[in-house]
C-alpha positions in Angstrom: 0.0 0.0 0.0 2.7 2.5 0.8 4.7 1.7 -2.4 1.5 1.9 -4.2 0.8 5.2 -2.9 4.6 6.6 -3.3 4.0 5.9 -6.7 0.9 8.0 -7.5 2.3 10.4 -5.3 5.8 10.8 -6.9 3.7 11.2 -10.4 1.2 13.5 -9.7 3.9 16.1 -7.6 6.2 16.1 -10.4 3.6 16.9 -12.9 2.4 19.9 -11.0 5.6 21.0 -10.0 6.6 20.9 -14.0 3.6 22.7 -14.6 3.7 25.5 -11.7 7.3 25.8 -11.2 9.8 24.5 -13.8 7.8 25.4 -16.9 6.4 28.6 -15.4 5.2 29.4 -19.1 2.9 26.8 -19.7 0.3 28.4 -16.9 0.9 32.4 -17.2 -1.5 33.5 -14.1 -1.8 31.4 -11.2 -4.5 32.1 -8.3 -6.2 30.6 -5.8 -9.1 29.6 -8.4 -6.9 28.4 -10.8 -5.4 26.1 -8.2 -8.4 25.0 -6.6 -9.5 23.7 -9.6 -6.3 22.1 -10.5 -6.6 20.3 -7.3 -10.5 19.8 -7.3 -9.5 17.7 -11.1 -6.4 15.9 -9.7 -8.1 14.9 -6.5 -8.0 17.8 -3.5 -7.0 15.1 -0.4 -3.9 13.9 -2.4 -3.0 17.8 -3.9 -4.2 20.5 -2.3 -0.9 20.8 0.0 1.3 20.3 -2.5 -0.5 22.6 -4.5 -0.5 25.4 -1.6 3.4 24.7 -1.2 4.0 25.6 -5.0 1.9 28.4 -5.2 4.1 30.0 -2.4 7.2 29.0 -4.5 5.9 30.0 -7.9 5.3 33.9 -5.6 8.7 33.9 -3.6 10.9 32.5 -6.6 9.2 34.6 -9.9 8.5 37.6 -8.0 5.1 37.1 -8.5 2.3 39.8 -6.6 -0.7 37.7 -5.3 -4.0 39.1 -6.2 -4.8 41.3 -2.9 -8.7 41.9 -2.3 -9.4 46.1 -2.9 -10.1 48.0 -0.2 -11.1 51.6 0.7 -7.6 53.7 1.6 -7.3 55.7 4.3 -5.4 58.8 4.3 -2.5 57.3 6.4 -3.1 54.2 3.4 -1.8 56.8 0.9 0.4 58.4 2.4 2.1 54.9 3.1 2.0 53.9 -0.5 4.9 56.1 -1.3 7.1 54.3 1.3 5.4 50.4 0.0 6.4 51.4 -3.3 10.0 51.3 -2.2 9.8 48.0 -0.7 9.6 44.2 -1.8 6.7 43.6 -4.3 6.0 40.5 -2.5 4.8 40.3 1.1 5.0 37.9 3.0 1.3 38.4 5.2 -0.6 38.5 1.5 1.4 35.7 0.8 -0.3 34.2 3.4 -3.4 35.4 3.2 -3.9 33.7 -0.8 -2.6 30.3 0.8 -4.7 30.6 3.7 -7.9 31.6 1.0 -6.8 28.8 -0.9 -6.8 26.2 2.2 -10.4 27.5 3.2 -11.6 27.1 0.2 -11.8 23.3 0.1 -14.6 21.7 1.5 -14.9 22.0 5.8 -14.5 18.2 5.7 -11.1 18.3 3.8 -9.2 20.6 5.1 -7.6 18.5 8.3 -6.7 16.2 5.8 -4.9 18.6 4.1 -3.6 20.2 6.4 -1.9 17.2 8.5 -0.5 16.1 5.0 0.9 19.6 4.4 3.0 19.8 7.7 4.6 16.2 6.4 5.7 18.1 3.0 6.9 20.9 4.7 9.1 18.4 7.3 10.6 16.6 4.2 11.7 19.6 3.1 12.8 20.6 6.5 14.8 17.2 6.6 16.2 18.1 3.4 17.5 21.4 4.1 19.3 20.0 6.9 20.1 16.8 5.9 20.2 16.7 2.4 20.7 13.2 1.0 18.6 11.3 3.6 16.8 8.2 1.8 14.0 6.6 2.5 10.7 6.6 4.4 12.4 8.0 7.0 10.7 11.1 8.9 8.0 11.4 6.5 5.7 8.5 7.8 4.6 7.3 4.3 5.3 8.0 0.8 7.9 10.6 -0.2 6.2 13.9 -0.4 8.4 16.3 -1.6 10.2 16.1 -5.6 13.7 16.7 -5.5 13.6 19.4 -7.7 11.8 21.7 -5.7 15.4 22.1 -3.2 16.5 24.5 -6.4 14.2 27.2 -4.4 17.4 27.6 -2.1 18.2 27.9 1.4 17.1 31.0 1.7 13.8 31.1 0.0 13.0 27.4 1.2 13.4 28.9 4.9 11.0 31.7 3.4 8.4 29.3 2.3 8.8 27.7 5.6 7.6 30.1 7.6 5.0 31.1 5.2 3.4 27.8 4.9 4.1 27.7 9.0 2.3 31.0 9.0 -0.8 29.5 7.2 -0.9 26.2 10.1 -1.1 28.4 12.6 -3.5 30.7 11.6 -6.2 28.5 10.3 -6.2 26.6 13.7 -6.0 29.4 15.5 -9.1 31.5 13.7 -11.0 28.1 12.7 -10.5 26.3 15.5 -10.6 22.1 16.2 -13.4 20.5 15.2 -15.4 19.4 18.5 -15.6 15.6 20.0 -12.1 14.6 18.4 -12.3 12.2 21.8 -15.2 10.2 20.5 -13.3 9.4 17.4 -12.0 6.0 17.4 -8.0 6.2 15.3 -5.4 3.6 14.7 -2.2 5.7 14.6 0.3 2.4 14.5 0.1 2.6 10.5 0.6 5.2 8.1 -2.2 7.6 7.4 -2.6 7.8 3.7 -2.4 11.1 1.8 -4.5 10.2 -1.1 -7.1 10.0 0.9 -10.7 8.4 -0.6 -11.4 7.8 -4.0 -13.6 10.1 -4.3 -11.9 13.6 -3.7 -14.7 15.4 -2.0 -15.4 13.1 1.1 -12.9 11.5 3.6 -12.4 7.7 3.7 -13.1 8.2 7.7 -15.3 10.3 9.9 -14.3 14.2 9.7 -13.5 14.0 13.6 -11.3 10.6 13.0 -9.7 12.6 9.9 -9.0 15.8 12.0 -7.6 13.7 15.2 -5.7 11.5 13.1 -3.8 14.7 11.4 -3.5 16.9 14.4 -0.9 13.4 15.9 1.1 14.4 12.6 0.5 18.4 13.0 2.0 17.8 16.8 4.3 15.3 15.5 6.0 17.1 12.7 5.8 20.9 14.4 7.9 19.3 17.0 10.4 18.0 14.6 10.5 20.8 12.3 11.3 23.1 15.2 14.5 20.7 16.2 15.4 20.5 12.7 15.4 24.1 11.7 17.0 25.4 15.3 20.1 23.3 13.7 20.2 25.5 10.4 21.4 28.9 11.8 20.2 32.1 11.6 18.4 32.4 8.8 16.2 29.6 9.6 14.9 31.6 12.8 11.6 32.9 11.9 10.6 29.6 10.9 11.9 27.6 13.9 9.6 30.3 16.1 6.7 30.0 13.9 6.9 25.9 14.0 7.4 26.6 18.0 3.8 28.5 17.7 2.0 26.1 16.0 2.7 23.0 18.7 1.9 25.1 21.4 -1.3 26.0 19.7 -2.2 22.8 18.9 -1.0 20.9 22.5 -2.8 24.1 24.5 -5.9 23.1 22.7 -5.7 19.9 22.8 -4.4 19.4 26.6 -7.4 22.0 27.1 -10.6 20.8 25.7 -9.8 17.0 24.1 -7.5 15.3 26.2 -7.9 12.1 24.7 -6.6 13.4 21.2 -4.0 15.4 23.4 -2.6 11.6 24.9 -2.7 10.2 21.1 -0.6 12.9 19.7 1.7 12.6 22.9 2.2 8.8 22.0 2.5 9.3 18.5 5.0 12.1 18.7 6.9 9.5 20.8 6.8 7.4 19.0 5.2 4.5 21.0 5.2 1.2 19.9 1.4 0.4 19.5 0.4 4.0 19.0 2.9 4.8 16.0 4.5 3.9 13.1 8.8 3.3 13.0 10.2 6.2 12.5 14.2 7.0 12.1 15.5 10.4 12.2 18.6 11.3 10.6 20.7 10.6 13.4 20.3 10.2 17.3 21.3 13.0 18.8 18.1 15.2 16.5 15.6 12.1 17.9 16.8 13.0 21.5 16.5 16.8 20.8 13.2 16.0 19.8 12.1 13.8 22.4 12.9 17.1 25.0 11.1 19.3 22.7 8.3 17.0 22.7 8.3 16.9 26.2 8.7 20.0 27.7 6.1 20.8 24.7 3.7 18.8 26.3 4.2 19.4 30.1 3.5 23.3 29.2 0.2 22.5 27.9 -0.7 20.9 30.9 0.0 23.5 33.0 -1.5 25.7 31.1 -4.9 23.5 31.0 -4.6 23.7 35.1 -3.9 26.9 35.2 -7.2 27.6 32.4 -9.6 25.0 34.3 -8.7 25.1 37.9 -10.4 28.3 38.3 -13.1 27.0 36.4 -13.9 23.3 38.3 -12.9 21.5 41.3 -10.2 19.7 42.2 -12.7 16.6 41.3 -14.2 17.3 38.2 -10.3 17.7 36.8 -9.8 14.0 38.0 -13.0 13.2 36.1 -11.4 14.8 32.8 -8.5 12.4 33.2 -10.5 9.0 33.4 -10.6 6.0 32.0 -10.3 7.1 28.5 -7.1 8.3 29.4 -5.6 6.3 31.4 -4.0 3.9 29.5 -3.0 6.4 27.3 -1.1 8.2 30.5 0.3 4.7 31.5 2.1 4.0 28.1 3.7 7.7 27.9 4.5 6.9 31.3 6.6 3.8 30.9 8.0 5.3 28.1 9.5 8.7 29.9 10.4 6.1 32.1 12.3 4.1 30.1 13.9 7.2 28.9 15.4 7.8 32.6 16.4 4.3 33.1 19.2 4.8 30.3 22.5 7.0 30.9 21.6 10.5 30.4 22.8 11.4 27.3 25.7 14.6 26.3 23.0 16.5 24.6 20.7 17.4 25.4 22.0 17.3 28.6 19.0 18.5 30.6 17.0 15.6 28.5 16.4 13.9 31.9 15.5 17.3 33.9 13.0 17.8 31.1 11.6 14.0 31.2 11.1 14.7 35.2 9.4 18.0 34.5 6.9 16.4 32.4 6.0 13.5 34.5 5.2 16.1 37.4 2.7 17.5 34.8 1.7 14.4 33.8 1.3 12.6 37.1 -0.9 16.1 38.2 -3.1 15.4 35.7 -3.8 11.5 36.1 -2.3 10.2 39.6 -5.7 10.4 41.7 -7.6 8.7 38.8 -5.4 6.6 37.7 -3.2 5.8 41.1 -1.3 2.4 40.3 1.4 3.0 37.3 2.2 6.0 38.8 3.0 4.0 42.0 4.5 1.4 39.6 6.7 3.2 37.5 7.3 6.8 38.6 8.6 6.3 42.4 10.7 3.2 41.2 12.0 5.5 38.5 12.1 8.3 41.3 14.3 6.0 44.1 16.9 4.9 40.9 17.4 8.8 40.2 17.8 9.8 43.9 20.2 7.2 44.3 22.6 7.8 41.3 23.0 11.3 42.4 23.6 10.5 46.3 26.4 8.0 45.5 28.0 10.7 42.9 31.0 11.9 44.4 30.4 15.1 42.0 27.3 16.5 41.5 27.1 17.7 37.7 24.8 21.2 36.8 22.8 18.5 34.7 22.8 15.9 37.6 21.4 18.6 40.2 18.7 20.0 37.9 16.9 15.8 36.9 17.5 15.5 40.6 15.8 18.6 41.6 13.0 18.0 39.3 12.8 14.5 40.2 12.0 15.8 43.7 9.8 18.0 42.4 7.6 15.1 40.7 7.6 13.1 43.9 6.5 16.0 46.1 3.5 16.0 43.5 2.8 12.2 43.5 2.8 12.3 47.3 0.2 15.1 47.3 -1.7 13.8 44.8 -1.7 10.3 46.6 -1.1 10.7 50.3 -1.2 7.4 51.9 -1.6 5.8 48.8 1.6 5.7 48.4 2.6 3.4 52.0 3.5 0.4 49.5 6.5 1.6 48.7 7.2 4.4 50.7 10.1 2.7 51.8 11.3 2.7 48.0 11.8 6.5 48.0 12.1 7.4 51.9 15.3 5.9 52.3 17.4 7.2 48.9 16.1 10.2 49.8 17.0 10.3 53.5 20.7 9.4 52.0 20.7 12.1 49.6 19.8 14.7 52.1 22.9 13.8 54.2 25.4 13.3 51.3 24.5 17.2 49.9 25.2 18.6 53.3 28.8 17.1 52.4 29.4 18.4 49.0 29.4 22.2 48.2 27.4 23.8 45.5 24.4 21.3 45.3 22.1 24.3 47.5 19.1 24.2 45.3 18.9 20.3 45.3 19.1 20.1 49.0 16.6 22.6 49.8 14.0 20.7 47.5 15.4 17.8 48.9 14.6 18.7 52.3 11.4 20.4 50.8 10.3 17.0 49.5 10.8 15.2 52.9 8.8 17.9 54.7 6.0 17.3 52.4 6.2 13.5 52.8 5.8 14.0 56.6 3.0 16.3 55.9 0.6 13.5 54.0 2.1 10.2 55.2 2.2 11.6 59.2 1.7 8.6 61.6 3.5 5.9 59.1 6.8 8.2 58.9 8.0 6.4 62.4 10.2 4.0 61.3 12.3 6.8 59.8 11.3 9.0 62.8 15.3 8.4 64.3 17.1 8.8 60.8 14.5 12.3 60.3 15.6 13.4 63.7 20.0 12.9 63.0 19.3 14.6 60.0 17.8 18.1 61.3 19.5 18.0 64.4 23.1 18.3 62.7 24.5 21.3 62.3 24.2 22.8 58.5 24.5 26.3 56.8 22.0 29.1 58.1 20.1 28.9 54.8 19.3 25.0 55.8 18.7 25.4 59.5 15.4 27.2 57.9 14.4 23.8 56.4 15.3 21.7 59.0 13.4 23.8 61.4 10.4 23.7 59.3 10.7 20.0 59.2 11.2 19.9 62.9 7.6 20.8 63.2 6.2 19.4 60.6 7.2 15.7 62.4 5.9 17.0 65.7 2.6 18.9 64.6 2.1 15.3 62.4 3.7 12.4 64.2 1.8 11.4 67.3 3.4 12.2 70.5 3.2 8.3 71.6 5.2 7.3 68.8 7.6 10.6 68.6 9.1 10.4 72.1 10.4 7.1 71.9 12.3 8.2 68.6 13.2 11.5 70.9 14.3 9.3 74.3 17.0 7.6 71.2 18.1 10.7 70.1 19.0 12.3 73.2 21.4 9.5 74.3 23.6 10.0 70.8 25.2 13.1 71.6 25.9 12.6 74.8 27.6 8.8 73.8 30.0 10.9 71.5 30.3 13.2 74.4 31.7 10.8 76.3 33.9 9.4 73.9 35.8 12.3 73.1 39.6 12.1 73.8 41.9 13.6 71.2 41.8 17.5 70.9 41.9 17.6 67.2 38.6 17.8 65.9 37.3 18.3 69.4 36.0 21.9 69.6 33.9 21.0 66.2 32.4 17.7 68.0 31.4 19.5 71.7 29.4 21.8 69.2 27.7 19.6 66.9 26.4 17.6 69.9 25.7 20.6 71.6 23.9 22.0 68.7 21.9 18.2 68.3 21.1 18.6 72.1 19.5 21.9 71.9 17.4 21.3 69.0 16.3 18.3 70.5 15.0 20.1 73.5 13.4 22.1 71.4 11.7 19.7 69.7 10.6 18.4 73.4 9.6 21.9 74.0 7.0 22.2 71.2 6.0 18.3 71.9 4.8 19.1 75.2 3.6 22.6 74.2 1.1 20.3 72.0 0.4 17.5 74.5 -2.9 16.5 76.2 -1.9 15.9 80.0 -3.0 12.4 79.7 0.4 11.6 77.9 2.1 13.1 79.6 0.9 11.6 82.8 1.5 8.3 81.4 4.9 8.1 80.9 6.0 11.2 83.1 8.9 9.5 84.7 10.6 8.8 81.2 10.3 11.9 80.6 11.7 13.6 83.8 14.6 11.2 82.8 14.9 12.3 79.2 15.0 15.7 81.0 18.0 14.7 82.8 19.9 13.1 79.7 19.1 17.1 78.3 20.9 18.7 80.9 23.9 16.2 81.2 25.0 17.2 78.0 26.1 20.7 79.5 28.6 18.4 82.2 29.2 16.2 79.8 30.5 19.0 77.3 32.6 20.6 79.5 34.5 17.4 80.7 34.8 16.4 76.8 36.6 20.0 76.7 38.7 19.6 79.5 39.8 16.1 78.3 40.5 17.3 74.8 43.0 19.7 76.5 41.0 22.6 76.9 41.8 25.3 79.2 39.5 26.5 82.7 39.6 29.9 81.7 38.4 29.3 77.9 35.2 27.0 79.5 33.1 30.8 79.8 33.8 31.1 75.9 34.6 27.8 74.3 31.3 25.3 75.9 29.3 27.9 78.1 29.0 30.8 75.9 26.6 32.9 77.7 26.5 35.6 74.3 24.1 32.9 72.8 21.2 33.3 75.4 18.1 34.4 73.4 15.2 33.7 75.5 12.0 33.0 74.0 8.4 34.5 75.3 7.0 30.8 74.4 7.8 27.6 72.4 6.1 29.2 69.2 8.5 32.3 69.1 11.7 29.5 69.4 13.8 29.9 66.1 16.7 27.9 65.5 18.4 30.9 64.1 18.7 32.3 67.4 19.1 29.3 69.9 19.9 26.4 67.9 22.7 27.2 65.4 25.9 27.5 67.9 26.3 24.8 70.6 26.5 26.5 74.2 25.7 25.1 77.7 23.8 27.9 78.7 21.8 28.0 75.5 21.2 24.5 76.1 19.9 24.9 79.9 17.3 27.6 78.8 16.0 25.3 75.9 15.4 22.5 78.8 14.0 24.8 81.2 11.4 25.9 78.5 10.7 22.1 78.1 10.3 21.6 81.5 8.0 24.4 82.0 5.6 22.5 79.4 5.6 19.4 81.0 5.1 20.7 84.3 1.7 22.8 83.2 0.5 19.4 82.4 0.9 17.9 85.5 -1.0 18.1 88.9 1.4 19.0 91.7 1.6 16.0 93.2 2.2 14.3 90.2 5.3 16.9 89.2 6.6 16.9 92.7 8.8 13.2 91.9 9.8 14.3 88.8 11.0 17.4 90.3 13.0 15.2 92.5 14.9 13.4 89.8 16.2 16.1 88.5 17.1 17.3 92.1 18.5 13.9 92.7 20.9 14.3 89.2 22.0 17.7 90.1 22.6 16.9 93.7 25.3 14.0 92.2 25.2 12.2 95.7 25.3 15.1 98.1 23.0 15.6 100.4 22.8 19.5 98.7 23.9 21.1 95.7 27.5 21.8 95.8 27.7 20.7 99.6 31.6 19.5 98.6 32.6 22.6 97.4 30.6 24.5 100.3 32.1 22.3 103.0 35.5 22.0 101.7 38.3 23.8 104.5 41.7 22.1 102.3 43.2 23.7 99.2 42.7 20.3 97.8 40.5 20.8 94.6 39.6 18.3 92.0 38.7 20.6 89.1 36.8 18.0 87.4 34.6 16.9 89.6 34.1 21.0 90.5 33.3 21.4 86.7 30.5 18.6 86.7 28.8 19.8 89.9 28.8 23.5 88.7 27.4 22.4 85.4 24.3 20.5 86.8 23.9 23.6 89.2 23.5 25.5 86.5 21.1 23.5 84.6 19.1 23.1 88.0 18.9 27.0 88.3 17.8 27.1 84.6 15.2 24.6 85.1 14.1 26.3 88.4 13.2 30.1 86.4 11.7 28.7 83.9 9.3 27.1 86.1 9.1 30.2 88.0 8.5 32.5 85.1 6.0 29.9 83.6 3.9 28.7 86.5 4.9 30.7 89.8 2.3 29.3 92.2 3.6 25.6 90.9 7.0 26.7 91.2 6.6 28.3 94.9 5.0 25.1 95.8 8.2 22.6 94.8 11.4 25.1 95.0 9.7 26.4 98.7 10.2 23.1 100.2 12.6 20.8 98.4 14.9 23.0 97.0 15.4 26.2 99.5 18.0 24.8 101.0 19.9 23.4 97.8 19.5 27.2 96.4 21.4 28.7 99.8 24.3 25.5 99.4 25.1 26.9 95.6 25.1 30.8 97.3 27.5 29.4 100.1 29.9 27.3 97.8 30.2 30.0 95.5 30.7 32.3 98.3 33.9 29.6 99.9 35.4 29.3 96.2 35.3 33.6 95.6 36.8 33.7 99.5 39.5 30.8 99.5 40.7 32.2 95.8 40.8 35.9 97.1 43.2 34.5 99.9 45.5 32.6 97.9 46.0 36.3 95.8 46.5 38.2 99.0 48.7 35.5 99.6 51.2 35.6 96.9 51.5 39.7 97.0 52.8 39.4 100.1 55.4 37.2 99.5 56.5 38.6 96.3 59.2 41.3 96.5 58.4 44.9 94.8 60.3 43.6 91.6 58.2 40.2 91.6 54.9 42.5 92.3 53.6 42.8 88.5 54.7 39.2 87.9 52.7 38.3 90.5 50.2 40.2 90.2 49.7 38.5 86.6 50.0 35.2 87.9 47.3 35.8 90.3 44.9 37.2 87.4 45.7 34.2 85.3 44.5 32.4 88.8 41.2 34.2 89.0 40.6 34.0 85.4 40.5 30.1 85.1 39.1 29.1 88.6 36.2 31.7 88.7 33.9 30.6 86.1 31.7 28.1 87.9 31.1 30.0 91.0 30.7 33.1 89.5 28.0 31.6 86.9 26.3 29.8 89.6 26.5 32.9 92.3 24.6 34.6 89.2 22.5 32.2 88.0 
């Protein structure tokens, strides 16, 4: 059939372009009548575009003036007539306008026909002016369309035609429109669509909807690869590139719009899917990948645009409705395809090929994941893990690599809100890759736009999964708790709340209780001092976010769970606090210095109080590790949990913490009140001072949250604890002011300033604790 048909083709083109073009003589005056009935003779289905091409090429090549219908001129008319007579005889818009009469003038039924079979004459002569020499079928989905002879135009004018013709597409869809109902049509677009069309010349062999679907798959089809094909010719092949550019997004706009079905047919047909097109072979690879982004980030554009048009217009519903069952097989096979496509390497160029594949499947999984659910669970978060996973084992993150893996978080932030829980059977397929990607970004510099919508992607995941995010609730909670850029303590703060206003509080402690005891483990393992100022303040840092994640837990919580489980808690509480001794001993162990505890581990500059839990930022008490900061985190904790709590339930929970600062004295700091030798073991002073610290914290923000609870406890279990921290820090300030009175008075006048400095360096690294204390 297609031989048959390249034969009557092949004769009837070169005996109209002998007649039109090559013996110009033969026909003197040529017109849109004079060609209508040329084609109306030779059969208008299997000539009329051929005939519209040479018309244009008889005007552009012989200078010819098409026949422009008279009009009354206007005063401005004449006095522009002086300056048209100056110009080109032939213009290009009147060229248009006889092509486009000449179109029109065929019956209604005729004209898709004609015109799907005139975009695949003007894309074998687009292939040819490219790729001059290709053979074959090829690109041109049938018979050869185009005589040879018709390249002696020239580059120039053949671009010229180009647009012209290009000109004519665009504006008969756009002022005639597409038919209505193409979606009831029922097409086979596996096999070549014939350009002769019926026998008879004045009727289609199919239904006029079937004819007008069927040629808008090769309108789509060969705009698409026009526009690759001429943006590969240079300049001068500009104007026609843009207007091939206009008449696919035309066509797809339309088509996404109002017949989705026909939109889903061209889509596969441009693509080239197995059972919804026929073989085609471009020139050479690298154009069929160009095309296959063009074709793509064609398509995702029209359906945003149909959201933006109809979202105003229906409910969230009645879209899903528009992309039912009609469509959804359509949507799977595209689907699988684009999949396919990000299964293989990405390719040199285009290099953003797989950013644009992940771009359309966001678009595309909009438009069909809540009616049609299971291949996009199927085949997009599969495809979604594979990509996640390449770029979190890259040990260098290319531009192209970041932008497919930012849009590849982009299309799983929209499958996840268009699916919620739907998505539980393979959550674990995405969660996971992700969760490793997050962490390996906050390694490598430059990837800052993949891991914010990497971190943006997780928060949204927490948002619709909720509850069924626990078994990732410790990995969640080491990755916001670890120190990062200011730009990303943003994120991870968001995504701090996001778990606790989402994740129920019975499931989220536990996770919290784990947490806690990391940072302190490390604490404790600290020996060596390289590294070691950088460790005290990550786990410093992990500590204080940590409390404030307690804070805004309990800020949240009904006082029946916190009843239950109140003395885990008051334990947890303690673990909090015991990072501030535990710091400081890590500190002096490293090789730190008394005198540099103030600066290097307490680091009383940080102190930011908050007014409540909602006014807590990261930026300001979370960022930079500090005891103190630490202490008023816990207190604020504290002060939620206690508000909770009856008084006689608080009171033993009170006491544990009492019981951990005391550190088996009968008061706090009773060894360093009672001490009368000169005998000090500075560690042990360091560890008691710390938890008296944390005690005092704990104590105001009880008292500035609940006084009459506060009076209550501190009144009789802690007076006397409160006047042993006064008294020791009173001892410690006495016994040091001795030892410099001391040491002047044995020192000779000479010795006096040596002295004197010695004694400075004395007060400067033994006061710390009992000054904080005193003051606290």
């Amino acid at each position: 059939v297609v031989w048959r048909e390249l034969q009557a083709q092949s004769r009837l083109r070169l005996l109209l372009y002998t007649l039109l073009i090559e013996c110009p003589g033969l026909i003197a005056v040529v017109d849109e009548t004079l060609c209508l009935s040329l084609c109306q003779g030779l059969g208008v289905q299997s000539s009329l575009d051929f005939m519209l091409i040479l018309l244009l090429a008889r005007r552009i090549q012989g200078g010819e003036a098409p026949k422009v219908p008279k009009r009354k001129r206007r005063a401005a008319d004449i006095e522009d007539a002086v300056v048209e007579g100056l110009e080109s005889f032939v213009h290009d818009d009147h060229l248009a306008d006889e092509a486009l009469r000449l179109l029109t003038s065929a019956v209604a039924d005729l004209r898709f026909q004609c015109l799907g079979t005139l975009v695949q004459s003007l894309c074998s002569l687009t292939v040819q002016m490219g790729h001059p020499g290709t053979e074959g079928i090829g690109p041109l989905w049938g018979p050869a369309l185009l005589p040879p002879q018709l390249l002696s135009l020239g580059r120039g004018n053949s671009f010229r035609l180009l647009d012209i013709a290009l000109t004519v597409v665009y504006r008969f869809i756009v002022e005639h429109g597409i038919p209505r109902d193409l979606d009831r049509a029922e097409i086979d677009t596996a096999h070549y669509r014939s350009s002769l069309g019926s026998d008879d010349g004045e009727r289609t062999a199919e239904p006029a909807d079937a004819v007008a679907s069927r040629s808008l798959c090769y309108i789509v089809k060969g705009a698409c690869m026009m526009e690759v094909l001429l943006e590969n010719c240079g300049e001068e092949a500009s104007k026609a590139a843009q207007r091939a550019r206009q008449v696919r997004e035309v066509v797809l706009r339309s088509l996404a719009v109002n017949h989705p079905v026909t939109f889903l047919r061209a889509l596969c047909f441009s693509l080239q899917l197995t059972e919804y097109s026929p073989k085609l072979k471009l020139p050479h690879y690298g154009l069929a990948l160009a095309e296959t982004g063009c074709i793509l980030t064609a398509a995702g554009t029209a359906l945003n645009e149909r959201r933006d048009l109809l979202v105003e217009a229906m409910e969230e519903s009645e879209l899903d409705e528009e992309s039912g069952p009609e469509c959804a097989p359509l949507c799977a096979a595209v689907m699988q395809h684009v999949c396919q496509v990000l299964s293989k390497k990405a390719p040199e160029k285009p290099e953003d090929l797989h950013a644009m594949s992940w771009r359309f499947l966001d678009r595309l999984c909009l438009f069909t994941a809540r009616a049609s659910p299971q291949p996009v669970i199927e085949l997009c978060l599969p495809a979604t893990a594979g990509c996640l996973e390449q770029v979190g084992r890259a040990d260098v993150v290319t531009a192209p690599m970041e932008q497919s893996a930012v849009a590849c978080c982009m299309c799983l932030q929209t499958v996840v809100g268009q699916l919620g829980k739907a998505v539980l059977a393979s959550l674990n397929v995405v969660v996971r890759p992700l969760l490793a990607l997050i962490a390996a970004n906050a390694k490598i510099s430059g990837t800052v736009l993949l891991e914010q919508t990497a971190l943006e992607t997780m928060q949204v995941i927490v948002r619709d999964i909720g509850s069924f995010m626990s078994p990732y609730l410790e990995a969640l909670l080491g990755t916001i708790t670890a120190p990062a850029a200011s730009w990303r303590n943003r994120l991870l703060e968001s995504l701090g709340h996001e778990i606790v206003a989402v994740m129920p509080h019975r499931l989220l402690f536990p996770a919290l209780q784990s947490a806690v005891a990391v940072p302190n483990q490390h604490l404790a393992s600290i020996k060596d001092s390289k590294g070691s100022a950088h460790e005290i303040n990550s786990c410093l840092v992990a500590l204080q976010r940590l409390a404030a994640l307690h804070m805004w837990m309990f800020s949240a919580a009904v006082p029946e769970f916190v009843s239950v489980d109140a003395d885990a808690m008051a334990n947890t509480f303690v673990k909090l606090l015991a990072g501030g001794p535990a710091s400081i001993s890590a500190f002096l162990t490293s090789g730190g210095q008394l005198n540099d505890i103030p600066e290097a581990v307490l680091r009383r500059t940080l102190l930011h109080k908050p007014e409540s839990s909602s006014s807590l930022t990261w930026a300001e008490n979370c960022v930079d590790g500090g005891v103190q900061a630490l202490n008023l985190l816990v207190a604020g904790a504290f002060a939620q949990f206690a508000l909770r709590l009856q008084v006689e339930e608080l009171k033993p929970r009170f006491v544990t913490i009492l019981d951990w600062t005391r550190n088996s004295q009968p008061r706090i700091l009773e060894r360093q009140g009672s001490r009368k030798s000169d005998d000090v073991d500075v560690a042990a002073d360091c560890q008691d001072a710390s938890r008296a610290l944390g005690f005092v914290a704990v104590v105001l923000g009880l008292t500035r949250e609940a006084p009459e609870v506060a009076e209550v406890l501190i009144l009789p279990l802690a007076t006397q604890d409160l006047a042993s921290c006064l008294t020791a820090s009173r001892r410690q300030a006495m016994r040091l002011a001795s030892t410099v009175r001391k040491r002047r008075r044995s020192c000779s006048a000479a010795d006096a300033s040596a002295a004197s400095a010695k004694a400075s360096e004395a007060l400067a690294g033994q006061t710390w604790w009992w000054f904080d204390v005193s003051s606290a």
